[in-house]
KOLBA-945707 format. One record per atom (N, C-alpha, C): residue number from 1; residue in one letter; atom name; x, y, z. Coordinates in nm, 3 decimals. Each point is the difference from the previous one (the first is absolute). Layout:
+-----+----+----+---------+---------+---------+
!   i ! aa ! at !    east !   north !      up !
+-----+----+----+---------+---------+---------+
! NUM !  A ! CA !       X !       Y !       Z !
...
+-----+----+----+---------+---------+---------+
***
This chain:
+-----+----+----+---------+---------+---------+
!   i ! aa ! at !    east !   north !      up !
+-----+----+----+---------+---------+---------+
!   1 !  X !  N !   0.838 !  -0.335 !  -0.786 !
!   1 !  X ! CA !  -0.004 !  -0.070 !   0.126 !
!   1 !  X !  C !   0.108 !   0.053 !   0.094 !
!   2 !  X !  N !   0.115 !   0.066 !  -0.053 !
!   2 !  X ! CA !   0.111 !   0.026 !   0.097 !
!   2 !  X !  C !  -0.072 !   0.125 !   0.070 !
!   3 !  X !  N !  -0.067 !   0.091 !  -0.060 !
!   3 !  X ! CA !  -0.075 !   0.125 !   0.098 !
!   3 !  X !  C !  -0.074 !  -0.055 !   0.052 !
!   4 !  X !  N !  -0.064 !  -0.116 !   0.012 !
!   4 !  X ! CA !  -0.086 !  -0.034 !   0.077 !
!   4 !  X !  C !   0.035 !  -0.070 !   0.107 !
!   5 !  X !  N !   0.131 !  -0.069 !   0.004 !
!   5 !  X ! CA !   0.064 !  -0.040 !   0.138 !
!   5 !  X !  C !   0.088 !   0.151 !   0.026 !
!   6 !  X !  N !   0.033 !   0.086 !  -0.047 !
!   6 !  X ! CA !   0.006 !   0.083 !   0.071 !
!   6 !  X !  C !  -0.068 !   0.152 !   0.103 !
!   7 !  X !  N !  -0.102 !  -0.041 !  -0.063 !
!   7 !  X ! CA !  -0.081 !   0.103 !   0.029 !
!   7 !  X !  C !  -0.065 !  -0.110 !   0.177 !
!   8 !  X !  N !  -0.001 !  -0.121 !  -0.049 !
!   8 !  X ! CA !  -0.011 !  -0.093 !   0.137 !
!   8 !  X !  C !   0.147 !   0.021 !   0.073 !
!   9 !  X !  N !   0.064 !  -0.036 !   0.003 !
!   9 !  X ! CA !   0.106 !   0.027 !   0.057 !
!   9 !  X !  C !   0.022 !   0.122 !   0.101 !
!  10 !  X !  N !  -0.014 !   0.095 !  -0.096 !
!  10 !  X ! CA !  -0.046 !   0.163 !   0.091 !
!  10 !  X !  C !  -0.113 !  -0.060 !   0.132 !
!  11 !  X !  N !  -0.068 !  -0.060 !  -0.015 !
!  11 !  X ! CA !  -0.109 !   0.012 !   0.125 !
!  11 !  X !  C !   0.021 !  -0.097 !   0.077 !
!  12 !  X !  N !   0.117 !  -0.076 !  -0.015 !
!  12 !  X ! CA !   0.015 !  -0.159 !   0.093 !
!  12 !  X !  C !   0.000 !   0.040 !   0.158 !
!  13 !  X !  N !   0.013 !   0.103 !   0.042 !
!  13 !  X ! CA !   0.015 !   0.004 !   0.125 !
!  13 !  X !  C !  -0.135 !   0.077 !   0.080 !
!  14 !  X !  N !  -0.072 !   0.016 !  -0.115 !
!  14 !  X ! CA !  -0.132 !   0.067 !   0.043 !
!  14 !  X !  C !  -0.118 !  -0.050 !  -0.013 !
!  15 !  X !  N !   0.012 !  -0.151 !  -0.021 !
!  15 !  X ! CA !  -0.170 !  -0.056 !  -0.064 !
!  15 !  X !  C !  -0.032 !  -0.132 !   0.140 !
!  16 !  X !  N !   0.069 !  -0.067 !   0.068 !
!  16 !  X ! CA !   0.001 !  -0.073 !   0.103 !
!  16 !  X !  C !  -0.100 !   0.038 !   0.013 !
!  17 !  X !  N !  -0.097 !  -0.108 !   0.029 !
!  17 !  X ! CA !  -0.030 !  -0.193 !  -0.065 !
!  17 !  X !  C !   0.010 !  -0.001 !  -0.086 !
!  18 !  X !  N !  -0.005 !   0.129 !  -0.084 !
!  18 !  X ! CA !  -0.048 !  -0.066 !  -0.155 !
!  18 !  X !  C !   0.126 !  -0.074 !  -0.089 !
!  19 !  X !  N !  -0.038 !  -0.007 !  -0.116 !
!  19 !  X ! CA !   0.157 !  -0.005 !  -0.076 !
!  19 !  X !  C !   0.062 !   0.102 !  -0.053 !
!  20 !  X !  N !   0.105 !   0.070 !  -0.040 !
!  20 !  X ! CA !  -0.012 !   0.102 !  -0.044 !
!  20 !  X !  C !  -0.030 !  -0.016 !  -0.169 !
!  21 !  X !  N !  -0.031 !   0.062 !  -0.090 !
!  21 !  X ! CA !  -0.025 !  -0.022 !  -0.128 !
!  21 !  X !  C !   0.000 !   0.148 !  -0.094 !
!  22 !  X !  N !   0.046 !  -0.044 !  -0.080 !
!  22 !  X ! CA !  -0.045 !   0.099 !  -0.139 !
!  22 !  X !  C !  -0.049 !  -0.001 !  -0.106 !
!  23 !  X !  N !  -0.058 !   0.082 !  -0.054 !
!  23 !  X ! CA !  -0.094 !  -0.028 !  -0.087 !
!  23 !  X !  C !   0.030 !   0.127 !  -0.136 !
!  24 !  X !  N !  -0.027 !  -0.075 !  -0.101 !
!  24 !  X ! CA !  -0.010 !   0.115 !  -0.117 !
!  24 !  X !  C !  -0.122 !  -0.016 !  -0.126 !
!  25 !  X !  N !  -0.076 !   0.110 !  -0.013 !
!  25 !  X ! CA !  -0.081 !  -0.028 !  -0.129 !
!  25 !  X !  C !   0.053 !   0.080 !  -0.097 !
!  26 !  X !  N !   0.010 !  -0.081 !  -0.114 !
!  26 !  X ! CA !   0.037 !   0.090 !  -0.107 !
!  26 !  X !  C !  -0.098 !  -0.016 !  -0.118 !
!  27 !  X !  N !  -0.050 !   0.171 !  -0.066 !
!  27 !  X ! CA !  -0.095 !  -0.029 !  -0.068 !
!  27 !  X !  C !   0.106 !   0.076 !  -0.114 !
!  28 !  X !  N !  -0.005 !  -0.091 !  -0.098 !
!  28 !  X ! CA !   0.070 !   0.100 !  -0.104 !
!  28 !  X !  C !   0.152 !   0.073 !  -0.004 !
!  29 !  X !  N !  -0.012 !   0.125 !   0.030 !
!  29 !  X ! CA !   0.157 !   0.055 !   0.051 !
!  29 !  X !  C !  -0.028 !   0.035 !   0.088 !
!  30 !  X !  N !  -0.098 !  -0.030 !   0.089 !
!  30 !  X ! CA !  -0.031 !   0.046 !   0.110 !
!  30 !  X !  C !   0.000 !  -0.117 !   0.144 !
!  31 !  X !  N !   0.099 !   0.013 !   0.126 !
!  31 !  X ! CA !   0.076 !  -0.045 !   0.088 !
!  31 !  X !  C !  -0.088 !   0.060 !   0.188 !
!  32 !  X !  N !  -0.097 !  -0.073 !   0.008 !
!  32 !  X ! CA !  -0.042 !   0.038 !   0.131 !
!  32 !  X !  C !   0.072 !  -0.097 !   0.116 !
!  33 !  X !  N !   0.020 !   0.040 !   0.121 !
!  33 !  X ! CA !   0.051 !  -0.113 !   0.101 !
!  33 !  X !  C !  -0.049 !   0.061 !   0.117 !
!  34 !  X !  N !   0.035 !  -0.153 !   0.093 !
!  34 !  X ! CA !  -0.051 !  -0.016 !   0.113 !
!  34 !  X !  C !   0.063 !  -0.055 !   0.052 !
!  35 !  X !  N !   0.007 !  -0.008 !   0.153 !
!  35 !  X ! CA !   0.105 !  -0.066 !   0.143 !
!  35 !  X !  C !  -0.114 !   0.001 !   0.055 !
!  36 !  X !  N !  -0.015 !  -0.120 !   0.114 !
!  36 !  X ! CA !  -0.070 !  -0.034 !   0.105 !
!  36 !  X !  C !   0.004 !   0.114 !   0.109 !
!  37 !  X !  N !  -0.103 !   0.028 !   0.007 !
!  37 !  X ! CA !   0.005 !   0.116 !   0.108 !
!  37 !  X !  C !   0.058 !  -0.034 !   0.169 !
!  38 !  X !  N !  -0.004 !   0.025 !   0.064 !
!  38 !  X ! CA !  -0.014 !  -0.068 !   0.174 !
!  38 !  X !  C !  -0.091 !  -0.067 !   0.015 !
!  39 !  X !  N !  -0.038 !  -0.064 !   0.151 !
!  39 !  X ! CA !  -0.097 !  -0.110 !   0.001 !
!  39 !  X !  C !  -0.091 !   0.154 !   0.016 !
!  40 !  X !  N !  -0.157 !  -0.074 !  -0.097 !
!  40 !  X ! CA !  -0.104 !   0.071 !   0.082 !
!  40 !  X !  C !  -0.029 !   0.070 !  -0.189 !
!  41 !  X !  N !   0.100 !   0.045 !  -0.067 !
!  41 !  X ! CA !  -0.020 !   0.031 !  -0.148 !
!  41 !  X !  C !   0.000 !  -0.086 !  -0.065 !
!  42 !  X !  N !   0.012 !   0.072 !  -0.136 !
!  42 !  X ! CA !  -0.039 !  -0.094 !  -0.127 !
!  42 !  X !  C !   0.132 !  -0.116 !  -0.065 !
!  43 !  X !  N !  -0.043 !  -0.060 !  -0.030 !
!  43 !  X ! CA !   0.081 !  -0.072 !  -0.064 !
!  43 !  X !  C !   0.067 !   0.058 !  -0.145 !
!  44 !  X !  N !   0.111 !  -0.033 !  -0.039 !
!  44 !  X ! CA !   0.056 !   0.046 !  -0.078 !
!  44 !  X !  C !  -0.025 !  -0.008 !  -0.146 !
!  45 !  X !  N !  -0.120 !  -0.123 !  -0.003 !
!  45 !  X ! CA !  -0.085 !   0.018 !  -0.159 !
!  45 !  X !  C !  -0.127 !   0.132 !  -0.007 !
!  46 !  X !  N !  -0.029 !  -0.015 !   0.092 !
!  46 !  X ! CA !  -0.108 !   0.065 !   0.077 !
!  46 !  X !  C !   0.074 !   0.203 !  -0.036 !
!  47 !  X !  N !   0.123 !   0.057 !   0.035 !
!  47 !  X ! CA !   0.049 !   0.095 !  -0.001 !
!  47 !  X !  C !  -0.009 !   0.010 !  -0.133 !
!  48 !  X !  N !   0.125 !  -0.095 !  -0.108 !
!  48 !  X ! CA !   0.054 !   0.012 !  -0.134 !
!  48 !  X !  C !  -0.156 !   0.021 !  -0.075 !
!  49 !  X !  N !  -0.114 !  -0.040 !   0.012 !
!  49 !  X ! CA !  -0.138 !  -0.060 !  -0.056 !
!  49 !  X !  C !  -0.092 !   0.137 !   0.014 !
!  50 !  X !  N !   0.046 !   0.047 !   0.127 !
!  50 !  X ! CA !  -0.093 !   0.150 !   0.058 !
!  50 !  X !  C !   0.094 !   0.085 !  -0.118 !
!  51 !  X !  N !   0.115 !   0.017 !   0.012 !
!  51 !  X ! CA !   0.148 !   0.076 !  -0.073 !
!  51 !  X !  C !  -0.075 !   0.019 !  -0.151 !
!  52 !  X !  N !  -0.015 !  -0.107 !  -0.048 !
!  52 !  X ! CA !  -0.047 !  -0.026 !  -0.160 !
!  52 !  X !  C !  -0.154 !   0.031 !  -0.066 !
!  53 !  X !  N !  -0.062 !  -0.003 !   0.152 !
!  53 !  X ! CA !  -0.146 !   0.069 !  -0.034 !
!  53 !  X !  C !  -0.050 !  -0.096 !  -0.101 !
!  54 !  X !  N !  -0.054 !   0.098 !  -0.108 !
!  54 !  X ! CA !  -0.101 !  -0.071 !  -0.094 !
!  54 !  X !  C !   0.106 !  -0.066 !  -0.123 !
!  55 !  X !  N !   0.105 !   0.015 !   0.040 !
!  55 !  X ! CA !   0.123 !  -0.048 !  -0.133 !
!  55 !  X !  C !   0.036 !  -0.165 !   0.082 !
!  56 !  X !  N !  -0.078 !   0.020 !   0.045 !
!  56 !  X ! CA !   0.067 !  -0.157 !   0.067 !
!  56 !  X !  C !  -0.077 !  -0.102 !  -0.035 !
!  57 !  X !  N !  -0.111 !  -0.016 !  -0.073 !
!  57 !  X ! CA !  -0.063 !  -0.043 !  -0.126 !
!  57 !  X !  C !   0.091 !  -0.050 !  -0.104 !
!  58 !  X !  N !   0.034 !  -0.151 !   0.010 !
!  58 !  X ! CA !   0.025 !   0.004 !  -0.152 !
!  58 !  X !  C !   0.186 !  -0.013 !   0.024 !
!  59 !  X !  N !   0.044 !   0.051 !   0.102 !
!  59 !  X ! CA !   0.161 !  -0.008 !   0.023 !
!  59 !  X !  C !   0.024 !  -0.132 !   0.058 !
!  60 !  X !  N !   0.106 !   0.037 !  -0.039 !
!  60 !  X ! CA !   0.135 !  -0.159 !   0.135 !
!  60 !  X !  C !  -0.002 !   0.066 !   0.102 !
!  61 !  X !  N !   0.020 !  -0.115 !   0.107 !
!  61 !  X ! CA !   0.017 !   0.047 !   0.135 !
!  61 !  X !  C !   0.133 !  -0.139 !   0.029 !
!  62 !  X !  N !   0.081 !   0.084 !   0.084 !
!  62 !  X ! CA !   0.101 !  -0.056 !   0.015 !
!  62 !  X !  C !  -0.024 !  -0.016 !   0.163 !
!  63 !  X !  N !   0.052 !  -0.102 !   0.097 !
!  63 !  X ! CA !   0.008 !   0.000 !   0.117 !
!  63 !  X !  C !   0.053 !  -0.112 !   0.037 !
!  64 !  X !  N !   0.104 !   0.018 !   0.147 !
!  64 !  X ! CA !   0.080 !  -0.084 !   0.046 !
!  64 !  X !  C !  -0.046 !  -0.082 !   0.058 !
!  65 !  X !  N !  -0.106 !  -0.042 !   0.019 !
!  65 !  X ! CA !  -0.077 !  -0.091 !   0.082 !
!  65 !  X !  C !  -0.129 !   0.011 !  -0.070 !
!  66 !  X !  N !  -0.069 !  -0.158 !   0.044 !
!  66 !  X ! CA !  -0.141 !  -0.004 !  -0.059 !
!  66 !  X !  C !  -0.113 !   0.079 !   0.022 !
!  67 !  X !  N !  -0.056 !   0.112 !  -0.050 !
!  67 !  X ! CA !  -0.090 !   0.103 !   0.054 !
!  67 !  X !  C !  -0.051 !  -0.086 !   0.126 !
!  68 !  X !  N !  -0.068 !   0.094 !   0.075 !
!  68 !  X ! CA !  -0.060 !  -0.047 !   0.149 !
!  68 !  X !  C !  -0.149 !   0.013 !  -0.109 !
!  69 !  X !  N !  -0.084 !  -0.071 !   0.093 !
!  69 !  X ! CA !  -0.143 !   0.016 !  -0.083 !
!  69 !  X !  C !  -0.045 !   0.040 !   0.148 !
!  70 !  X !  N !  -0.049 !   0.011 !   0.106 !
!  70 !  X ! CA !   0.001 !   0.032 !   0.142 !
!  70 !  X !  C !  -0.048 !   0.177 !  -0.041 !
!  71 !  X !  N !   0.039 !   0.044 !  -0.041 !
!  71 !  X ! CA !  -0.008 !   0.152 !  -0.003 !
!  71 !  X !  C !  -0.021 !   0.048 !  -0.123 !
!  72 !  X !  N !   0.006 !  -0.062 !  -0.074 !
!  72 !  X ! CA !  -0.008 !   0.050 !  -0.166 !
!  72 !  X !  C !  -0.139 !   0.056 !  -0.006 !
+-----+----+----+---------+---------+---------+
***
């Protein structure tokens, strides 16, 4: 969870309206992530989820806020 408020953190000044957020899937030993893009991109489950491809089946997903369902 701490990479995942930091990887949000990195984008706090670039996501206005949104919230900023981070996100991580981990499948195994394997560590995909995501930050909220600017307005107009993806959301940051949406990035970490694209990141993990077909391994994102079956993993944890970590995120600083409640996924958006809006765009999923």
């Amino acid at each position: 969870m701490r990479r995942a408020l930091t990887l949000a953190a990195a984008v706090r000044t670039r996501t206005a309206p949104n919230p900023w957020v981070g996100c991580l899937v981990v499948a195994g030993h394997d560590v995909f992530e995501g930050a909220t893009e600017p307005p107009g991109g993806p959301h940051a489950e949406v990035v970490a989820l694209a990141a993990a491809g077909r391994l994102a089946a079956g993993a944890t997903l970590y995120t600083t806020l409640e996924p958006c369902a809006t765009r999923v």
